[in-house]
DOGUTI-16352 format. One record per residue (C-alpha): residue number from 1; residue in three letters; z, x, y. Coordinates in nm, 4 decimals, decimal comma, m for minus. Each point is the difference from the previous one (the first is absolute). Layout:
N
k|r|w|u|v
NUM|ALA|Z|X|Y .
...
# end
This chain:
225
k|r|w|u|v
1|UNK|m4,9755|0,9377|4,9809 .
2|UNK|m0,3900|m0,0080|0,0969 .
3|UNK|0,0776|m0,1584|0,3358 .
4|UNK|0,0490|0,3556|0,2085 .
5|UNK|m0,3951|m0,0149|0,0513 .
6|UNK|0,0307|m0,3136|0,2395 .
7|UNK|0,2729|0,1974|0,1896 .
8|UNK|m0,2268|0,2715|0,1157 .
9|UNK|m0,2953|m0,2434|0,0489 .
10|UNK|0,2009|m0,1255|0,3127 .
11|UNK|m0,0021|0,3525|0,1214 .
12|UNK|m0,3465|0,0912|m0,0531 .
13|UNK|m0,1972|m0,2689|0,1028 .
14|UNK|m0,1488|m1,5363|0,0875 .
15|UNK|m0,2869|m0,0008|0,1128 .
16|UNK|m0,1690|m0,1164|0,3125 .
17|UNK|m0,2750|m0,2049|0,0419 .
18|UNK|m0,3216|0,1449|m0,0545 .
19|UNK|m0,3440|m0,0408|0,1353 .
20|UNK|m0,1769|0,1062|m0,3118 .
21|UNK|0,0626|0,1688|m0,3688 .
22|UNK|0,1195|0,3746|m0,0153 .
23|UNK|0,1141|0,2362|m0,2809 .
24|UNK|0,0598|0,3670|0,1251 .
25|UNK|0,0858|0,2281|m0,2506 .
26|UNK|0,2188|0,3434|0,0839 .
27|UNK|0,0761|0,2992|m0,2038 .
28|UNK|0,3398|0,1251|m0,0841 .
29|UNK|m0,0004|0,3704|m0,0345 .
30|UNK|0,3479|m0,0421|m0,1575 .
31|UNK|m0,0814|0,1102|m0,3835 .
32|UNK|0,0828|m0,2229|m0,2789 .
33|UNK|m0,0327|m0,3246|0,2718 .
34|UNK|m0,2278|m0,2684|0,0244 .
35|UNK|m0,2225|m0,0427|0,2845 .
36|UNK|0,0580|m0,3002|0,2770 .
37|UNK|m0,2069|m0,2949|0,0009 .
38|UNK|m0,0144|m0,2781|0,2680 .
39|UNK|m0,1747|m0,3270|m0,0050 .
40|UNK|m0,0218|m0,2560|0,2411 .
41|UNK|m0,1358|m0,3568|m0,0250 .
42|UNK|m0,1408|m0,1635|0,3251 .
43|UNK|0,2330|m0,3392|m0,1610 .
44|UNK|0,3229|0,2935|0,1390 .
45|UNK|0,0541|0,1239|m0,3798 .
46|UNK|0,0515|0,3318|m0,0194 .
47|UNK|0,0970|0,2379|m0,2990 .
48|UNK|0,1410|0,3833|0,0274 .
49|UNK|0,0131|0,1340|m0,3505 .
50|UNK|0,1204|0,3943|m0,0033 .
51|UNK|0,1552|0,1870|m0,2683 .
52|UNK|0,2114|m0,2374|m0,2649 .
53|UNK|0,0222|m0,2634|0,2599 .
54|UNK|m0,2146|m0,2868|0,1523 .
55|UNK|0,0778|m0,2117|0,2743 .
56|UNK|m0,2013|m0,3580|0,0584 .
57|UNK|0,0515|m0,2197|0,3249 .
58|UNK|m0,0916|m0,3750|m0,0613 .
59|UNK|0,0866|m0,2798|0,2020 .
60|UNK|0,2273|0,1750|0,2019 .
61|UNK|0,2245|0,1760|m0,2753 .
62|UNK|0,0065|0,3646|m0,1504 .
63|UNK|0,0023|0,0513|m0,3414 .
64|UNK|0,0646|0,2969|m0,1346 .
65|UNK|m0,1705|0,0605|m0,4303 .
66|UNK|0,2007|0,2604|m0,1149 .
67|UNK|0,0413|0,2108|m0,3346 .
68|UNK|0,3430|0,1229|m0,1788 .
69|UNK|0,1013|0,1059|m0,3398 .
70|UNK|m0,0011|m0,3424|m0,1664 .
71|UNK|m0,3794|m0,1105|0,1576 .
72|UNK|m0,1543|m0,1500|0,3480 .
73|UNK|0,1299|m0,2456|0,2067 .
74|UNK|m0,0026|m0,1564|0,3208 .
75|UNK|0,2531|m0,0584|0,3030 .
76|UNK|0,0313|m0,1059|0,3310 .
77|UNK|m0,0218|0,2754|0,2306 .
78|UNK|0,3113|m0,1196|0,1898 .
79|UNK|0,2000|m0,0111|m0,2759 .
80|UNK|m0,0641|0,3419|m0,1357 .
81|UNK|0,0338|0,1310|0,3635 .
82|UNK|0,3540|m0,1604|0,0094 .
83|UNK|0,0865|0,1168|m0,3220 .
84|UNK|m0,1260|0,3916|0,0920 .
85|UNK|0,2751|m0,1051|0,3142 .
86|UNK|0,2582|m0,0698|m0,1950 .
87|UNK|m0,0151|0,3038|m0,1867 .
88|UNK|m0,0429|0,2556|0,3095 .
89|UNK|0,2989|m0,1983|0,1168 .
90|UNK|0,1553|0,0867|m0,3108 .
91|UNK|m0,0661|0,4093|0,0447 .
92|UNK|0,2456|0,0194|0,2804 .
93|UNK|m0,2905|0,1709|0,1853 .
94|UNK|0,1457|0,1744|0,2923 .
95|UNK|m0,1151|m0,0996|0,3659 .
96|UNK|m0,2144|0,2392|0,1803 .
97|UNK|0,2258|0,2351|0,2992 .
98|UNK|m0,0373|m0,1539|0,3048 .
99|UNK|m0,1272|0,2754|0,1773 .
100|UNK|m0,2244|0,0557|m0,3177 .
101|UNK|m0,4088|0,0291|0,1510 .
102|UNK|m0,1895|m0,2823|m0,0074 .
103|UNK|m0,3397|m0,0673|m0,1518 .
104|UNK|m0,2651|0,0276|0,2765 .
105|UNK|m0,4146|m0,0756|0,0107 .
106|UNK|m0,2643|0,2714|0,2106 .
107|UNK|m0,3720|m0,0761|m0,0660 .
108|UNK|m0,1699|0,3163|m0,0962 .
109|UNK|m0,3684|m0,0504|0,0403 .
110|UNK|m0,2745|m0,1568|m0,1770 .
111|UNK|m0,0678|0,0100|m0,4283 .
112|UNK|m0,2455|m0,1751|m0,1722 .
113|UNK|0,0667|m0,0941|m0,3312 .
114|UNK|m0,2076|m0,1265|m0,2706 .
115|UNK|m0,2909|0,0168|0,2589 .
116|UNK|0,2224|m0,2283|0,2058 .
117|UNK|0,1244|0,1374|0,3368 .
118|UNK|0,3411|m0,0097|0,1069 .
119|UNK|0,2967|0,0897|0,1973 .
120|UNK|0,2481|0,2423|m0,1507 .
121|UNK|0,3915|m0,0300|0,0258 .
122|UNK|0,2455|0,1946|m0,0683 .
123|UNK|0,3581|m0,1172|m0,0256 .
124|UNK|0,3294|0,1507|m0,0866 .
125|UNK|0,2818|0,2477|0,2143 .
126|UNK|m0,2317|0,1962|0,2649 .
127|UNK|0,2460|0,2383|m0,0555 .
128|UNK|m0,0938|0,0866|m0,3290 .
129|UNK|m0,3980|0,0059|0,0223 .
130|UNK|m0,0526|0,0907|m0,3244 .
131|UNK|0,1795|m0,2588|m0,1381 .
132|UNK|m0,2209|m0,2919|0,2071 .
133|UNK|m0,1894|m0,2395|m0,2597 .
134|UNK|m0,3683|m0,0911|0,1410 .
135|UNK|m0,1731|m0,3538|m0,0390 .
136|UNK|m0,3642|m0,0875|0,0993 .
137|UNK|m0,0392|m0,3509|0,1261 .
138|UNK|m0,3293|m0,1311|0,0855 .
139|UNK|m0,0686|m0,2264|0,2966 .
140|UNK|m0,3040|m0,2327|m0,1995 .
141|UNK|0,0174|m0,3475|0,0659 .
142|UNK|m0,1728|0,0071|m0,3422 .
143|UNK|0,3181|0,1725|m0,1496 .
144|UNK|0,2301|m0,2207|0,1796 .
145|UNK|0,1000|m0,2277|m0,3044 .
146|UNK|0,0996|0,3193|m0,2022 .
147|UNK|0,2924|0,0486|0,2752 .
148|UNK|0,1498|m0,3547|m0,0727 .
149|UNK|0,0014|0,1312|m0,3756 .
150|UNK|0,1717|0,2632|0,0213 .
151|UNK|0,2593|m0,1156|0,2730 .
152|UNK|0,1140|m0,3174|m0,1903 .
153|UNK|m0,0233|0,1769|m0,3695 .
154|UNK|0,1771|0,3535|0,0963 .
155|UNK|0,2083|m0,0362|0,3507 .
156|UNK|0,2331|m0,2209|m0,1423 .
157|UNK|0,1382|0,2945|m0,2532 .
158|UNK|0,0438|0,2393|0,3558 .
159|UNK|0,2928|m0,2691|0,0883 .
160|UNK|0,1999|0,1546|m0,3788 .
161|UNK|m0,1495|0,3441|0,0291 .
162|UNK|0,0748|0,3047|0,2197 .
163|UNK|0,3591|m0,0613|0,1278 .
164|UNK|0,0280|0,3416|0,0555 .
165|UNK|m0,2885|0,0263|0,2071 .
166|UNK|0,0751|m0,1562|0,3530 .
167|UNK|m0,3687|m0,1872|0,1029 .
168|UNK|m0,1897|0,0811|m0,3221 .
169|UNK|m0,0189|m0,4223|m0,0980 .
170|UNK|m0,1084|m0,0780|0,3560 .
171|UNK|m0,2454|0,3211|0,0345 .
172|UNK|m0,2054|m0,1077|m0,3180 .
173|UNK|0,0201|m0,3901|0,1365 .
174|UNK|m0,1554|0,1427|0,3097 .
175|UNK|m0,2619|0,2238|m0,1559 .
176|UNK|m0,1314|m0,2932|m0,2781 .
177|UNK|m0,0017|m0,2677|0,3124 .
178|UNK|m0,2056|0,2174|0,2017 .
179|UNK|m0,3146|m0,0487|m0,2508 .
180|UNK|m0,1387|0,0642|m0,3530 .
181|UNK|0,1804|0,2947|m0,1832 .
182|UNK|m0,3082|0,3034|m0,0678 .
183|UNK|0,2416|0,2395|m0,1313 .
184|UNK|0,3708|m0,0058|m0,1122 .
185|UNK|0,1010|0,3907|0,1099 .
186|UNK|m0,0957|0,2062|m0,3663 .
187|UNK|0,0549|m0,3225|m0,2808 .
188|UNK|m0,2869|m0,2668|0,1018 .
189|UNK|m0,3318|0,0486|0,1935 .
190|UNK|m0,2469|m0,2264|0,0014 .
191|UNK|m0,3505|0,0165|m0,2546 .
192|UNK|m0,1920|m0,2981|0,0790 .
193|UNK|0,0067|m0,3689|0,1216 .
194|UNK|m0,2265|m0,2820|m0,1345 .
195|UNK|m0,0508|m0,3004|0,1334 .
196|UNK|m0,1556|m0,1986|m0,3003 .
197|UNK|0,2020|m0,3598|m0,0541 .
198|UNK|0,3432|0,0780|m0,2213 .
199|UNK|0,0355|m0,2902|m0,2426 .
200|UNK|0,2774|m0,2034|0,0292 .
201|UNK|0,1155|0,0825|m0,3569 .
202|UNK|0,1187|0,3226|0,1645 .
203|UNK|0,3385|m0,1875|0,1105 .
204|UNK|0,0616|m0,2027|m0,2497 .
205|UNK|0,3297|0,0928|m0,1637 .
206|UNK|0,0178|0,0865|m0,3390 .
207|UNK|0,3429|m0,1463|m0,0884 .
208|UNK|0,2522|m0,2412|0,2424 .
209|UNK|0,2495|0,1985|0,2118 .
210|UNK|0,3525|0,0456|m0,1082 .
211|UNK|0,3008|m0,0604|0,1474 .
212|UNK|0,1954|0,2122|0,1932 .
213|UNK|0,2740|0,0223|m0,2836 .
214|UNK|m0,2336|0,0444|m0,2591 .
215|UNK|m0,1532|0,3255|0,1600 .
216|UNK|0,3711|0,1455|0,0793 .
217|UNK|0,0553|m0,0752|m0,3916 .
218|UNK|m0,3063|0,1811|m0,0675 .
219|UNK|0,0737|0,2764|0,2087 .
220|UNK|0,3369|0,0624|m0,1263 .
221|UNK|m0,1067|m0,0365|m0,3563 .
222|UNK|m0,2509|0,2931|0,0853 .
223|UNK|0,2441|0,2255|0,1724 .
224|UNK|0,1459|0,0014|m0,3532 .
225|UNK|m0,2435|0,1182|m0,1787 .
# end
């Protein structure tokens, strides 16, 4: 099934209202990857389009325009998270130990990015420093509509991901809310922002959404294959 990629984007890596048109673009040094576009529209549209998957906010909903064996199509970003619930529910995945060490946050300087400066984070067990993932966020007001992007597009997948990781879901919550992402530890860093109008064809969706219990048909038809 070609689904594992949106797994790991929750790891890795809505919109609000916005004062003016953005679109940042960041690199993924992970080969064989697309890079990560965002666009912004000062009507609140926004659009995150990274590797085999783009998101679009408009009037108030996330839509997600996906791509599987049999073609594109598009869904509601709630259903698909529910469904992706369902089926960690399904794995029996075990709960973390309760003395088990939780995700924790220490600010680690200053990094500039993309010619953008920024504060770096690291997060993870302090125990284990070389295990701690790093994330640049900028403090731009210019930036700022990037961070309601990526908060209502990717935080919702930290609520299914990282079980076994005590504090990783509200770490990255933290991190994205404190201002626009600059680097994403070693998978996305920022190239370059532009601030020319986006048109509004850029979140139009190319198909109507389907249904919750069409996409778990589709899914389970493409588990068999």
């Amino acid at each position: 099934m070609r689904f594992g990629w949106i797994i790991a984007l929750a790891f890795c890596l809505g919109a609000a209202p916005a004062a003016a048109d953005i679109t940042a673009r960041y690199r993924q040094a992970v080969e064989g990857q697309g890079d990560l576009m965002v666009q912004v529209s000062s009507r609140g549209e926004s659009r995150m389009t990274v590797a085999e998957a783009t998101y679009i906010t408009r009037d108030g909903v996330t839509y997600m325009a996906l791509t599987d064996g049999t073609g594109s199509f598009v869904v509601r970003q709630q259903d698909f998270l529910a469904l992706m619930a369902d089926l960690l529910r399904a794995t029996g995945e075990p709960a973390p130990p309760a003395n088990a060490a939780r995700v924790t946050i220490s600010e680690a300087g200053a990094e500039s990015v993309g010619g953008r400066p920024g504060r770096l984070f690291r997060i993870g067990n302090p125990a284990i420093p070389s295990d701690m993932f790093e994330v640049v966020i900028s403090d731009d007001a210019g930036l700022a509509p990037l961070r309601g992007v990526m908060l209502a597009h990717l935080a919702p997948f930290f609520d299914t991901m990282g079980r076994s990781s005590p504090g990783l879901a509200e770490a990255l919550r933290d991190l994205l809310g404190r201002g626009a992402l600059l680097r994403l530890g070693p998978l996305f860093q920022l190239e370059s922002i532009d601030t020319a109008p986006v048109p509004s064809s850029a979140f139009e969706l190319a198909s109507p959404p389907i249904s919750h219990e069409t996409l778990a048909e589709r899914l389970q038809a493409q588990a068999h294959h």
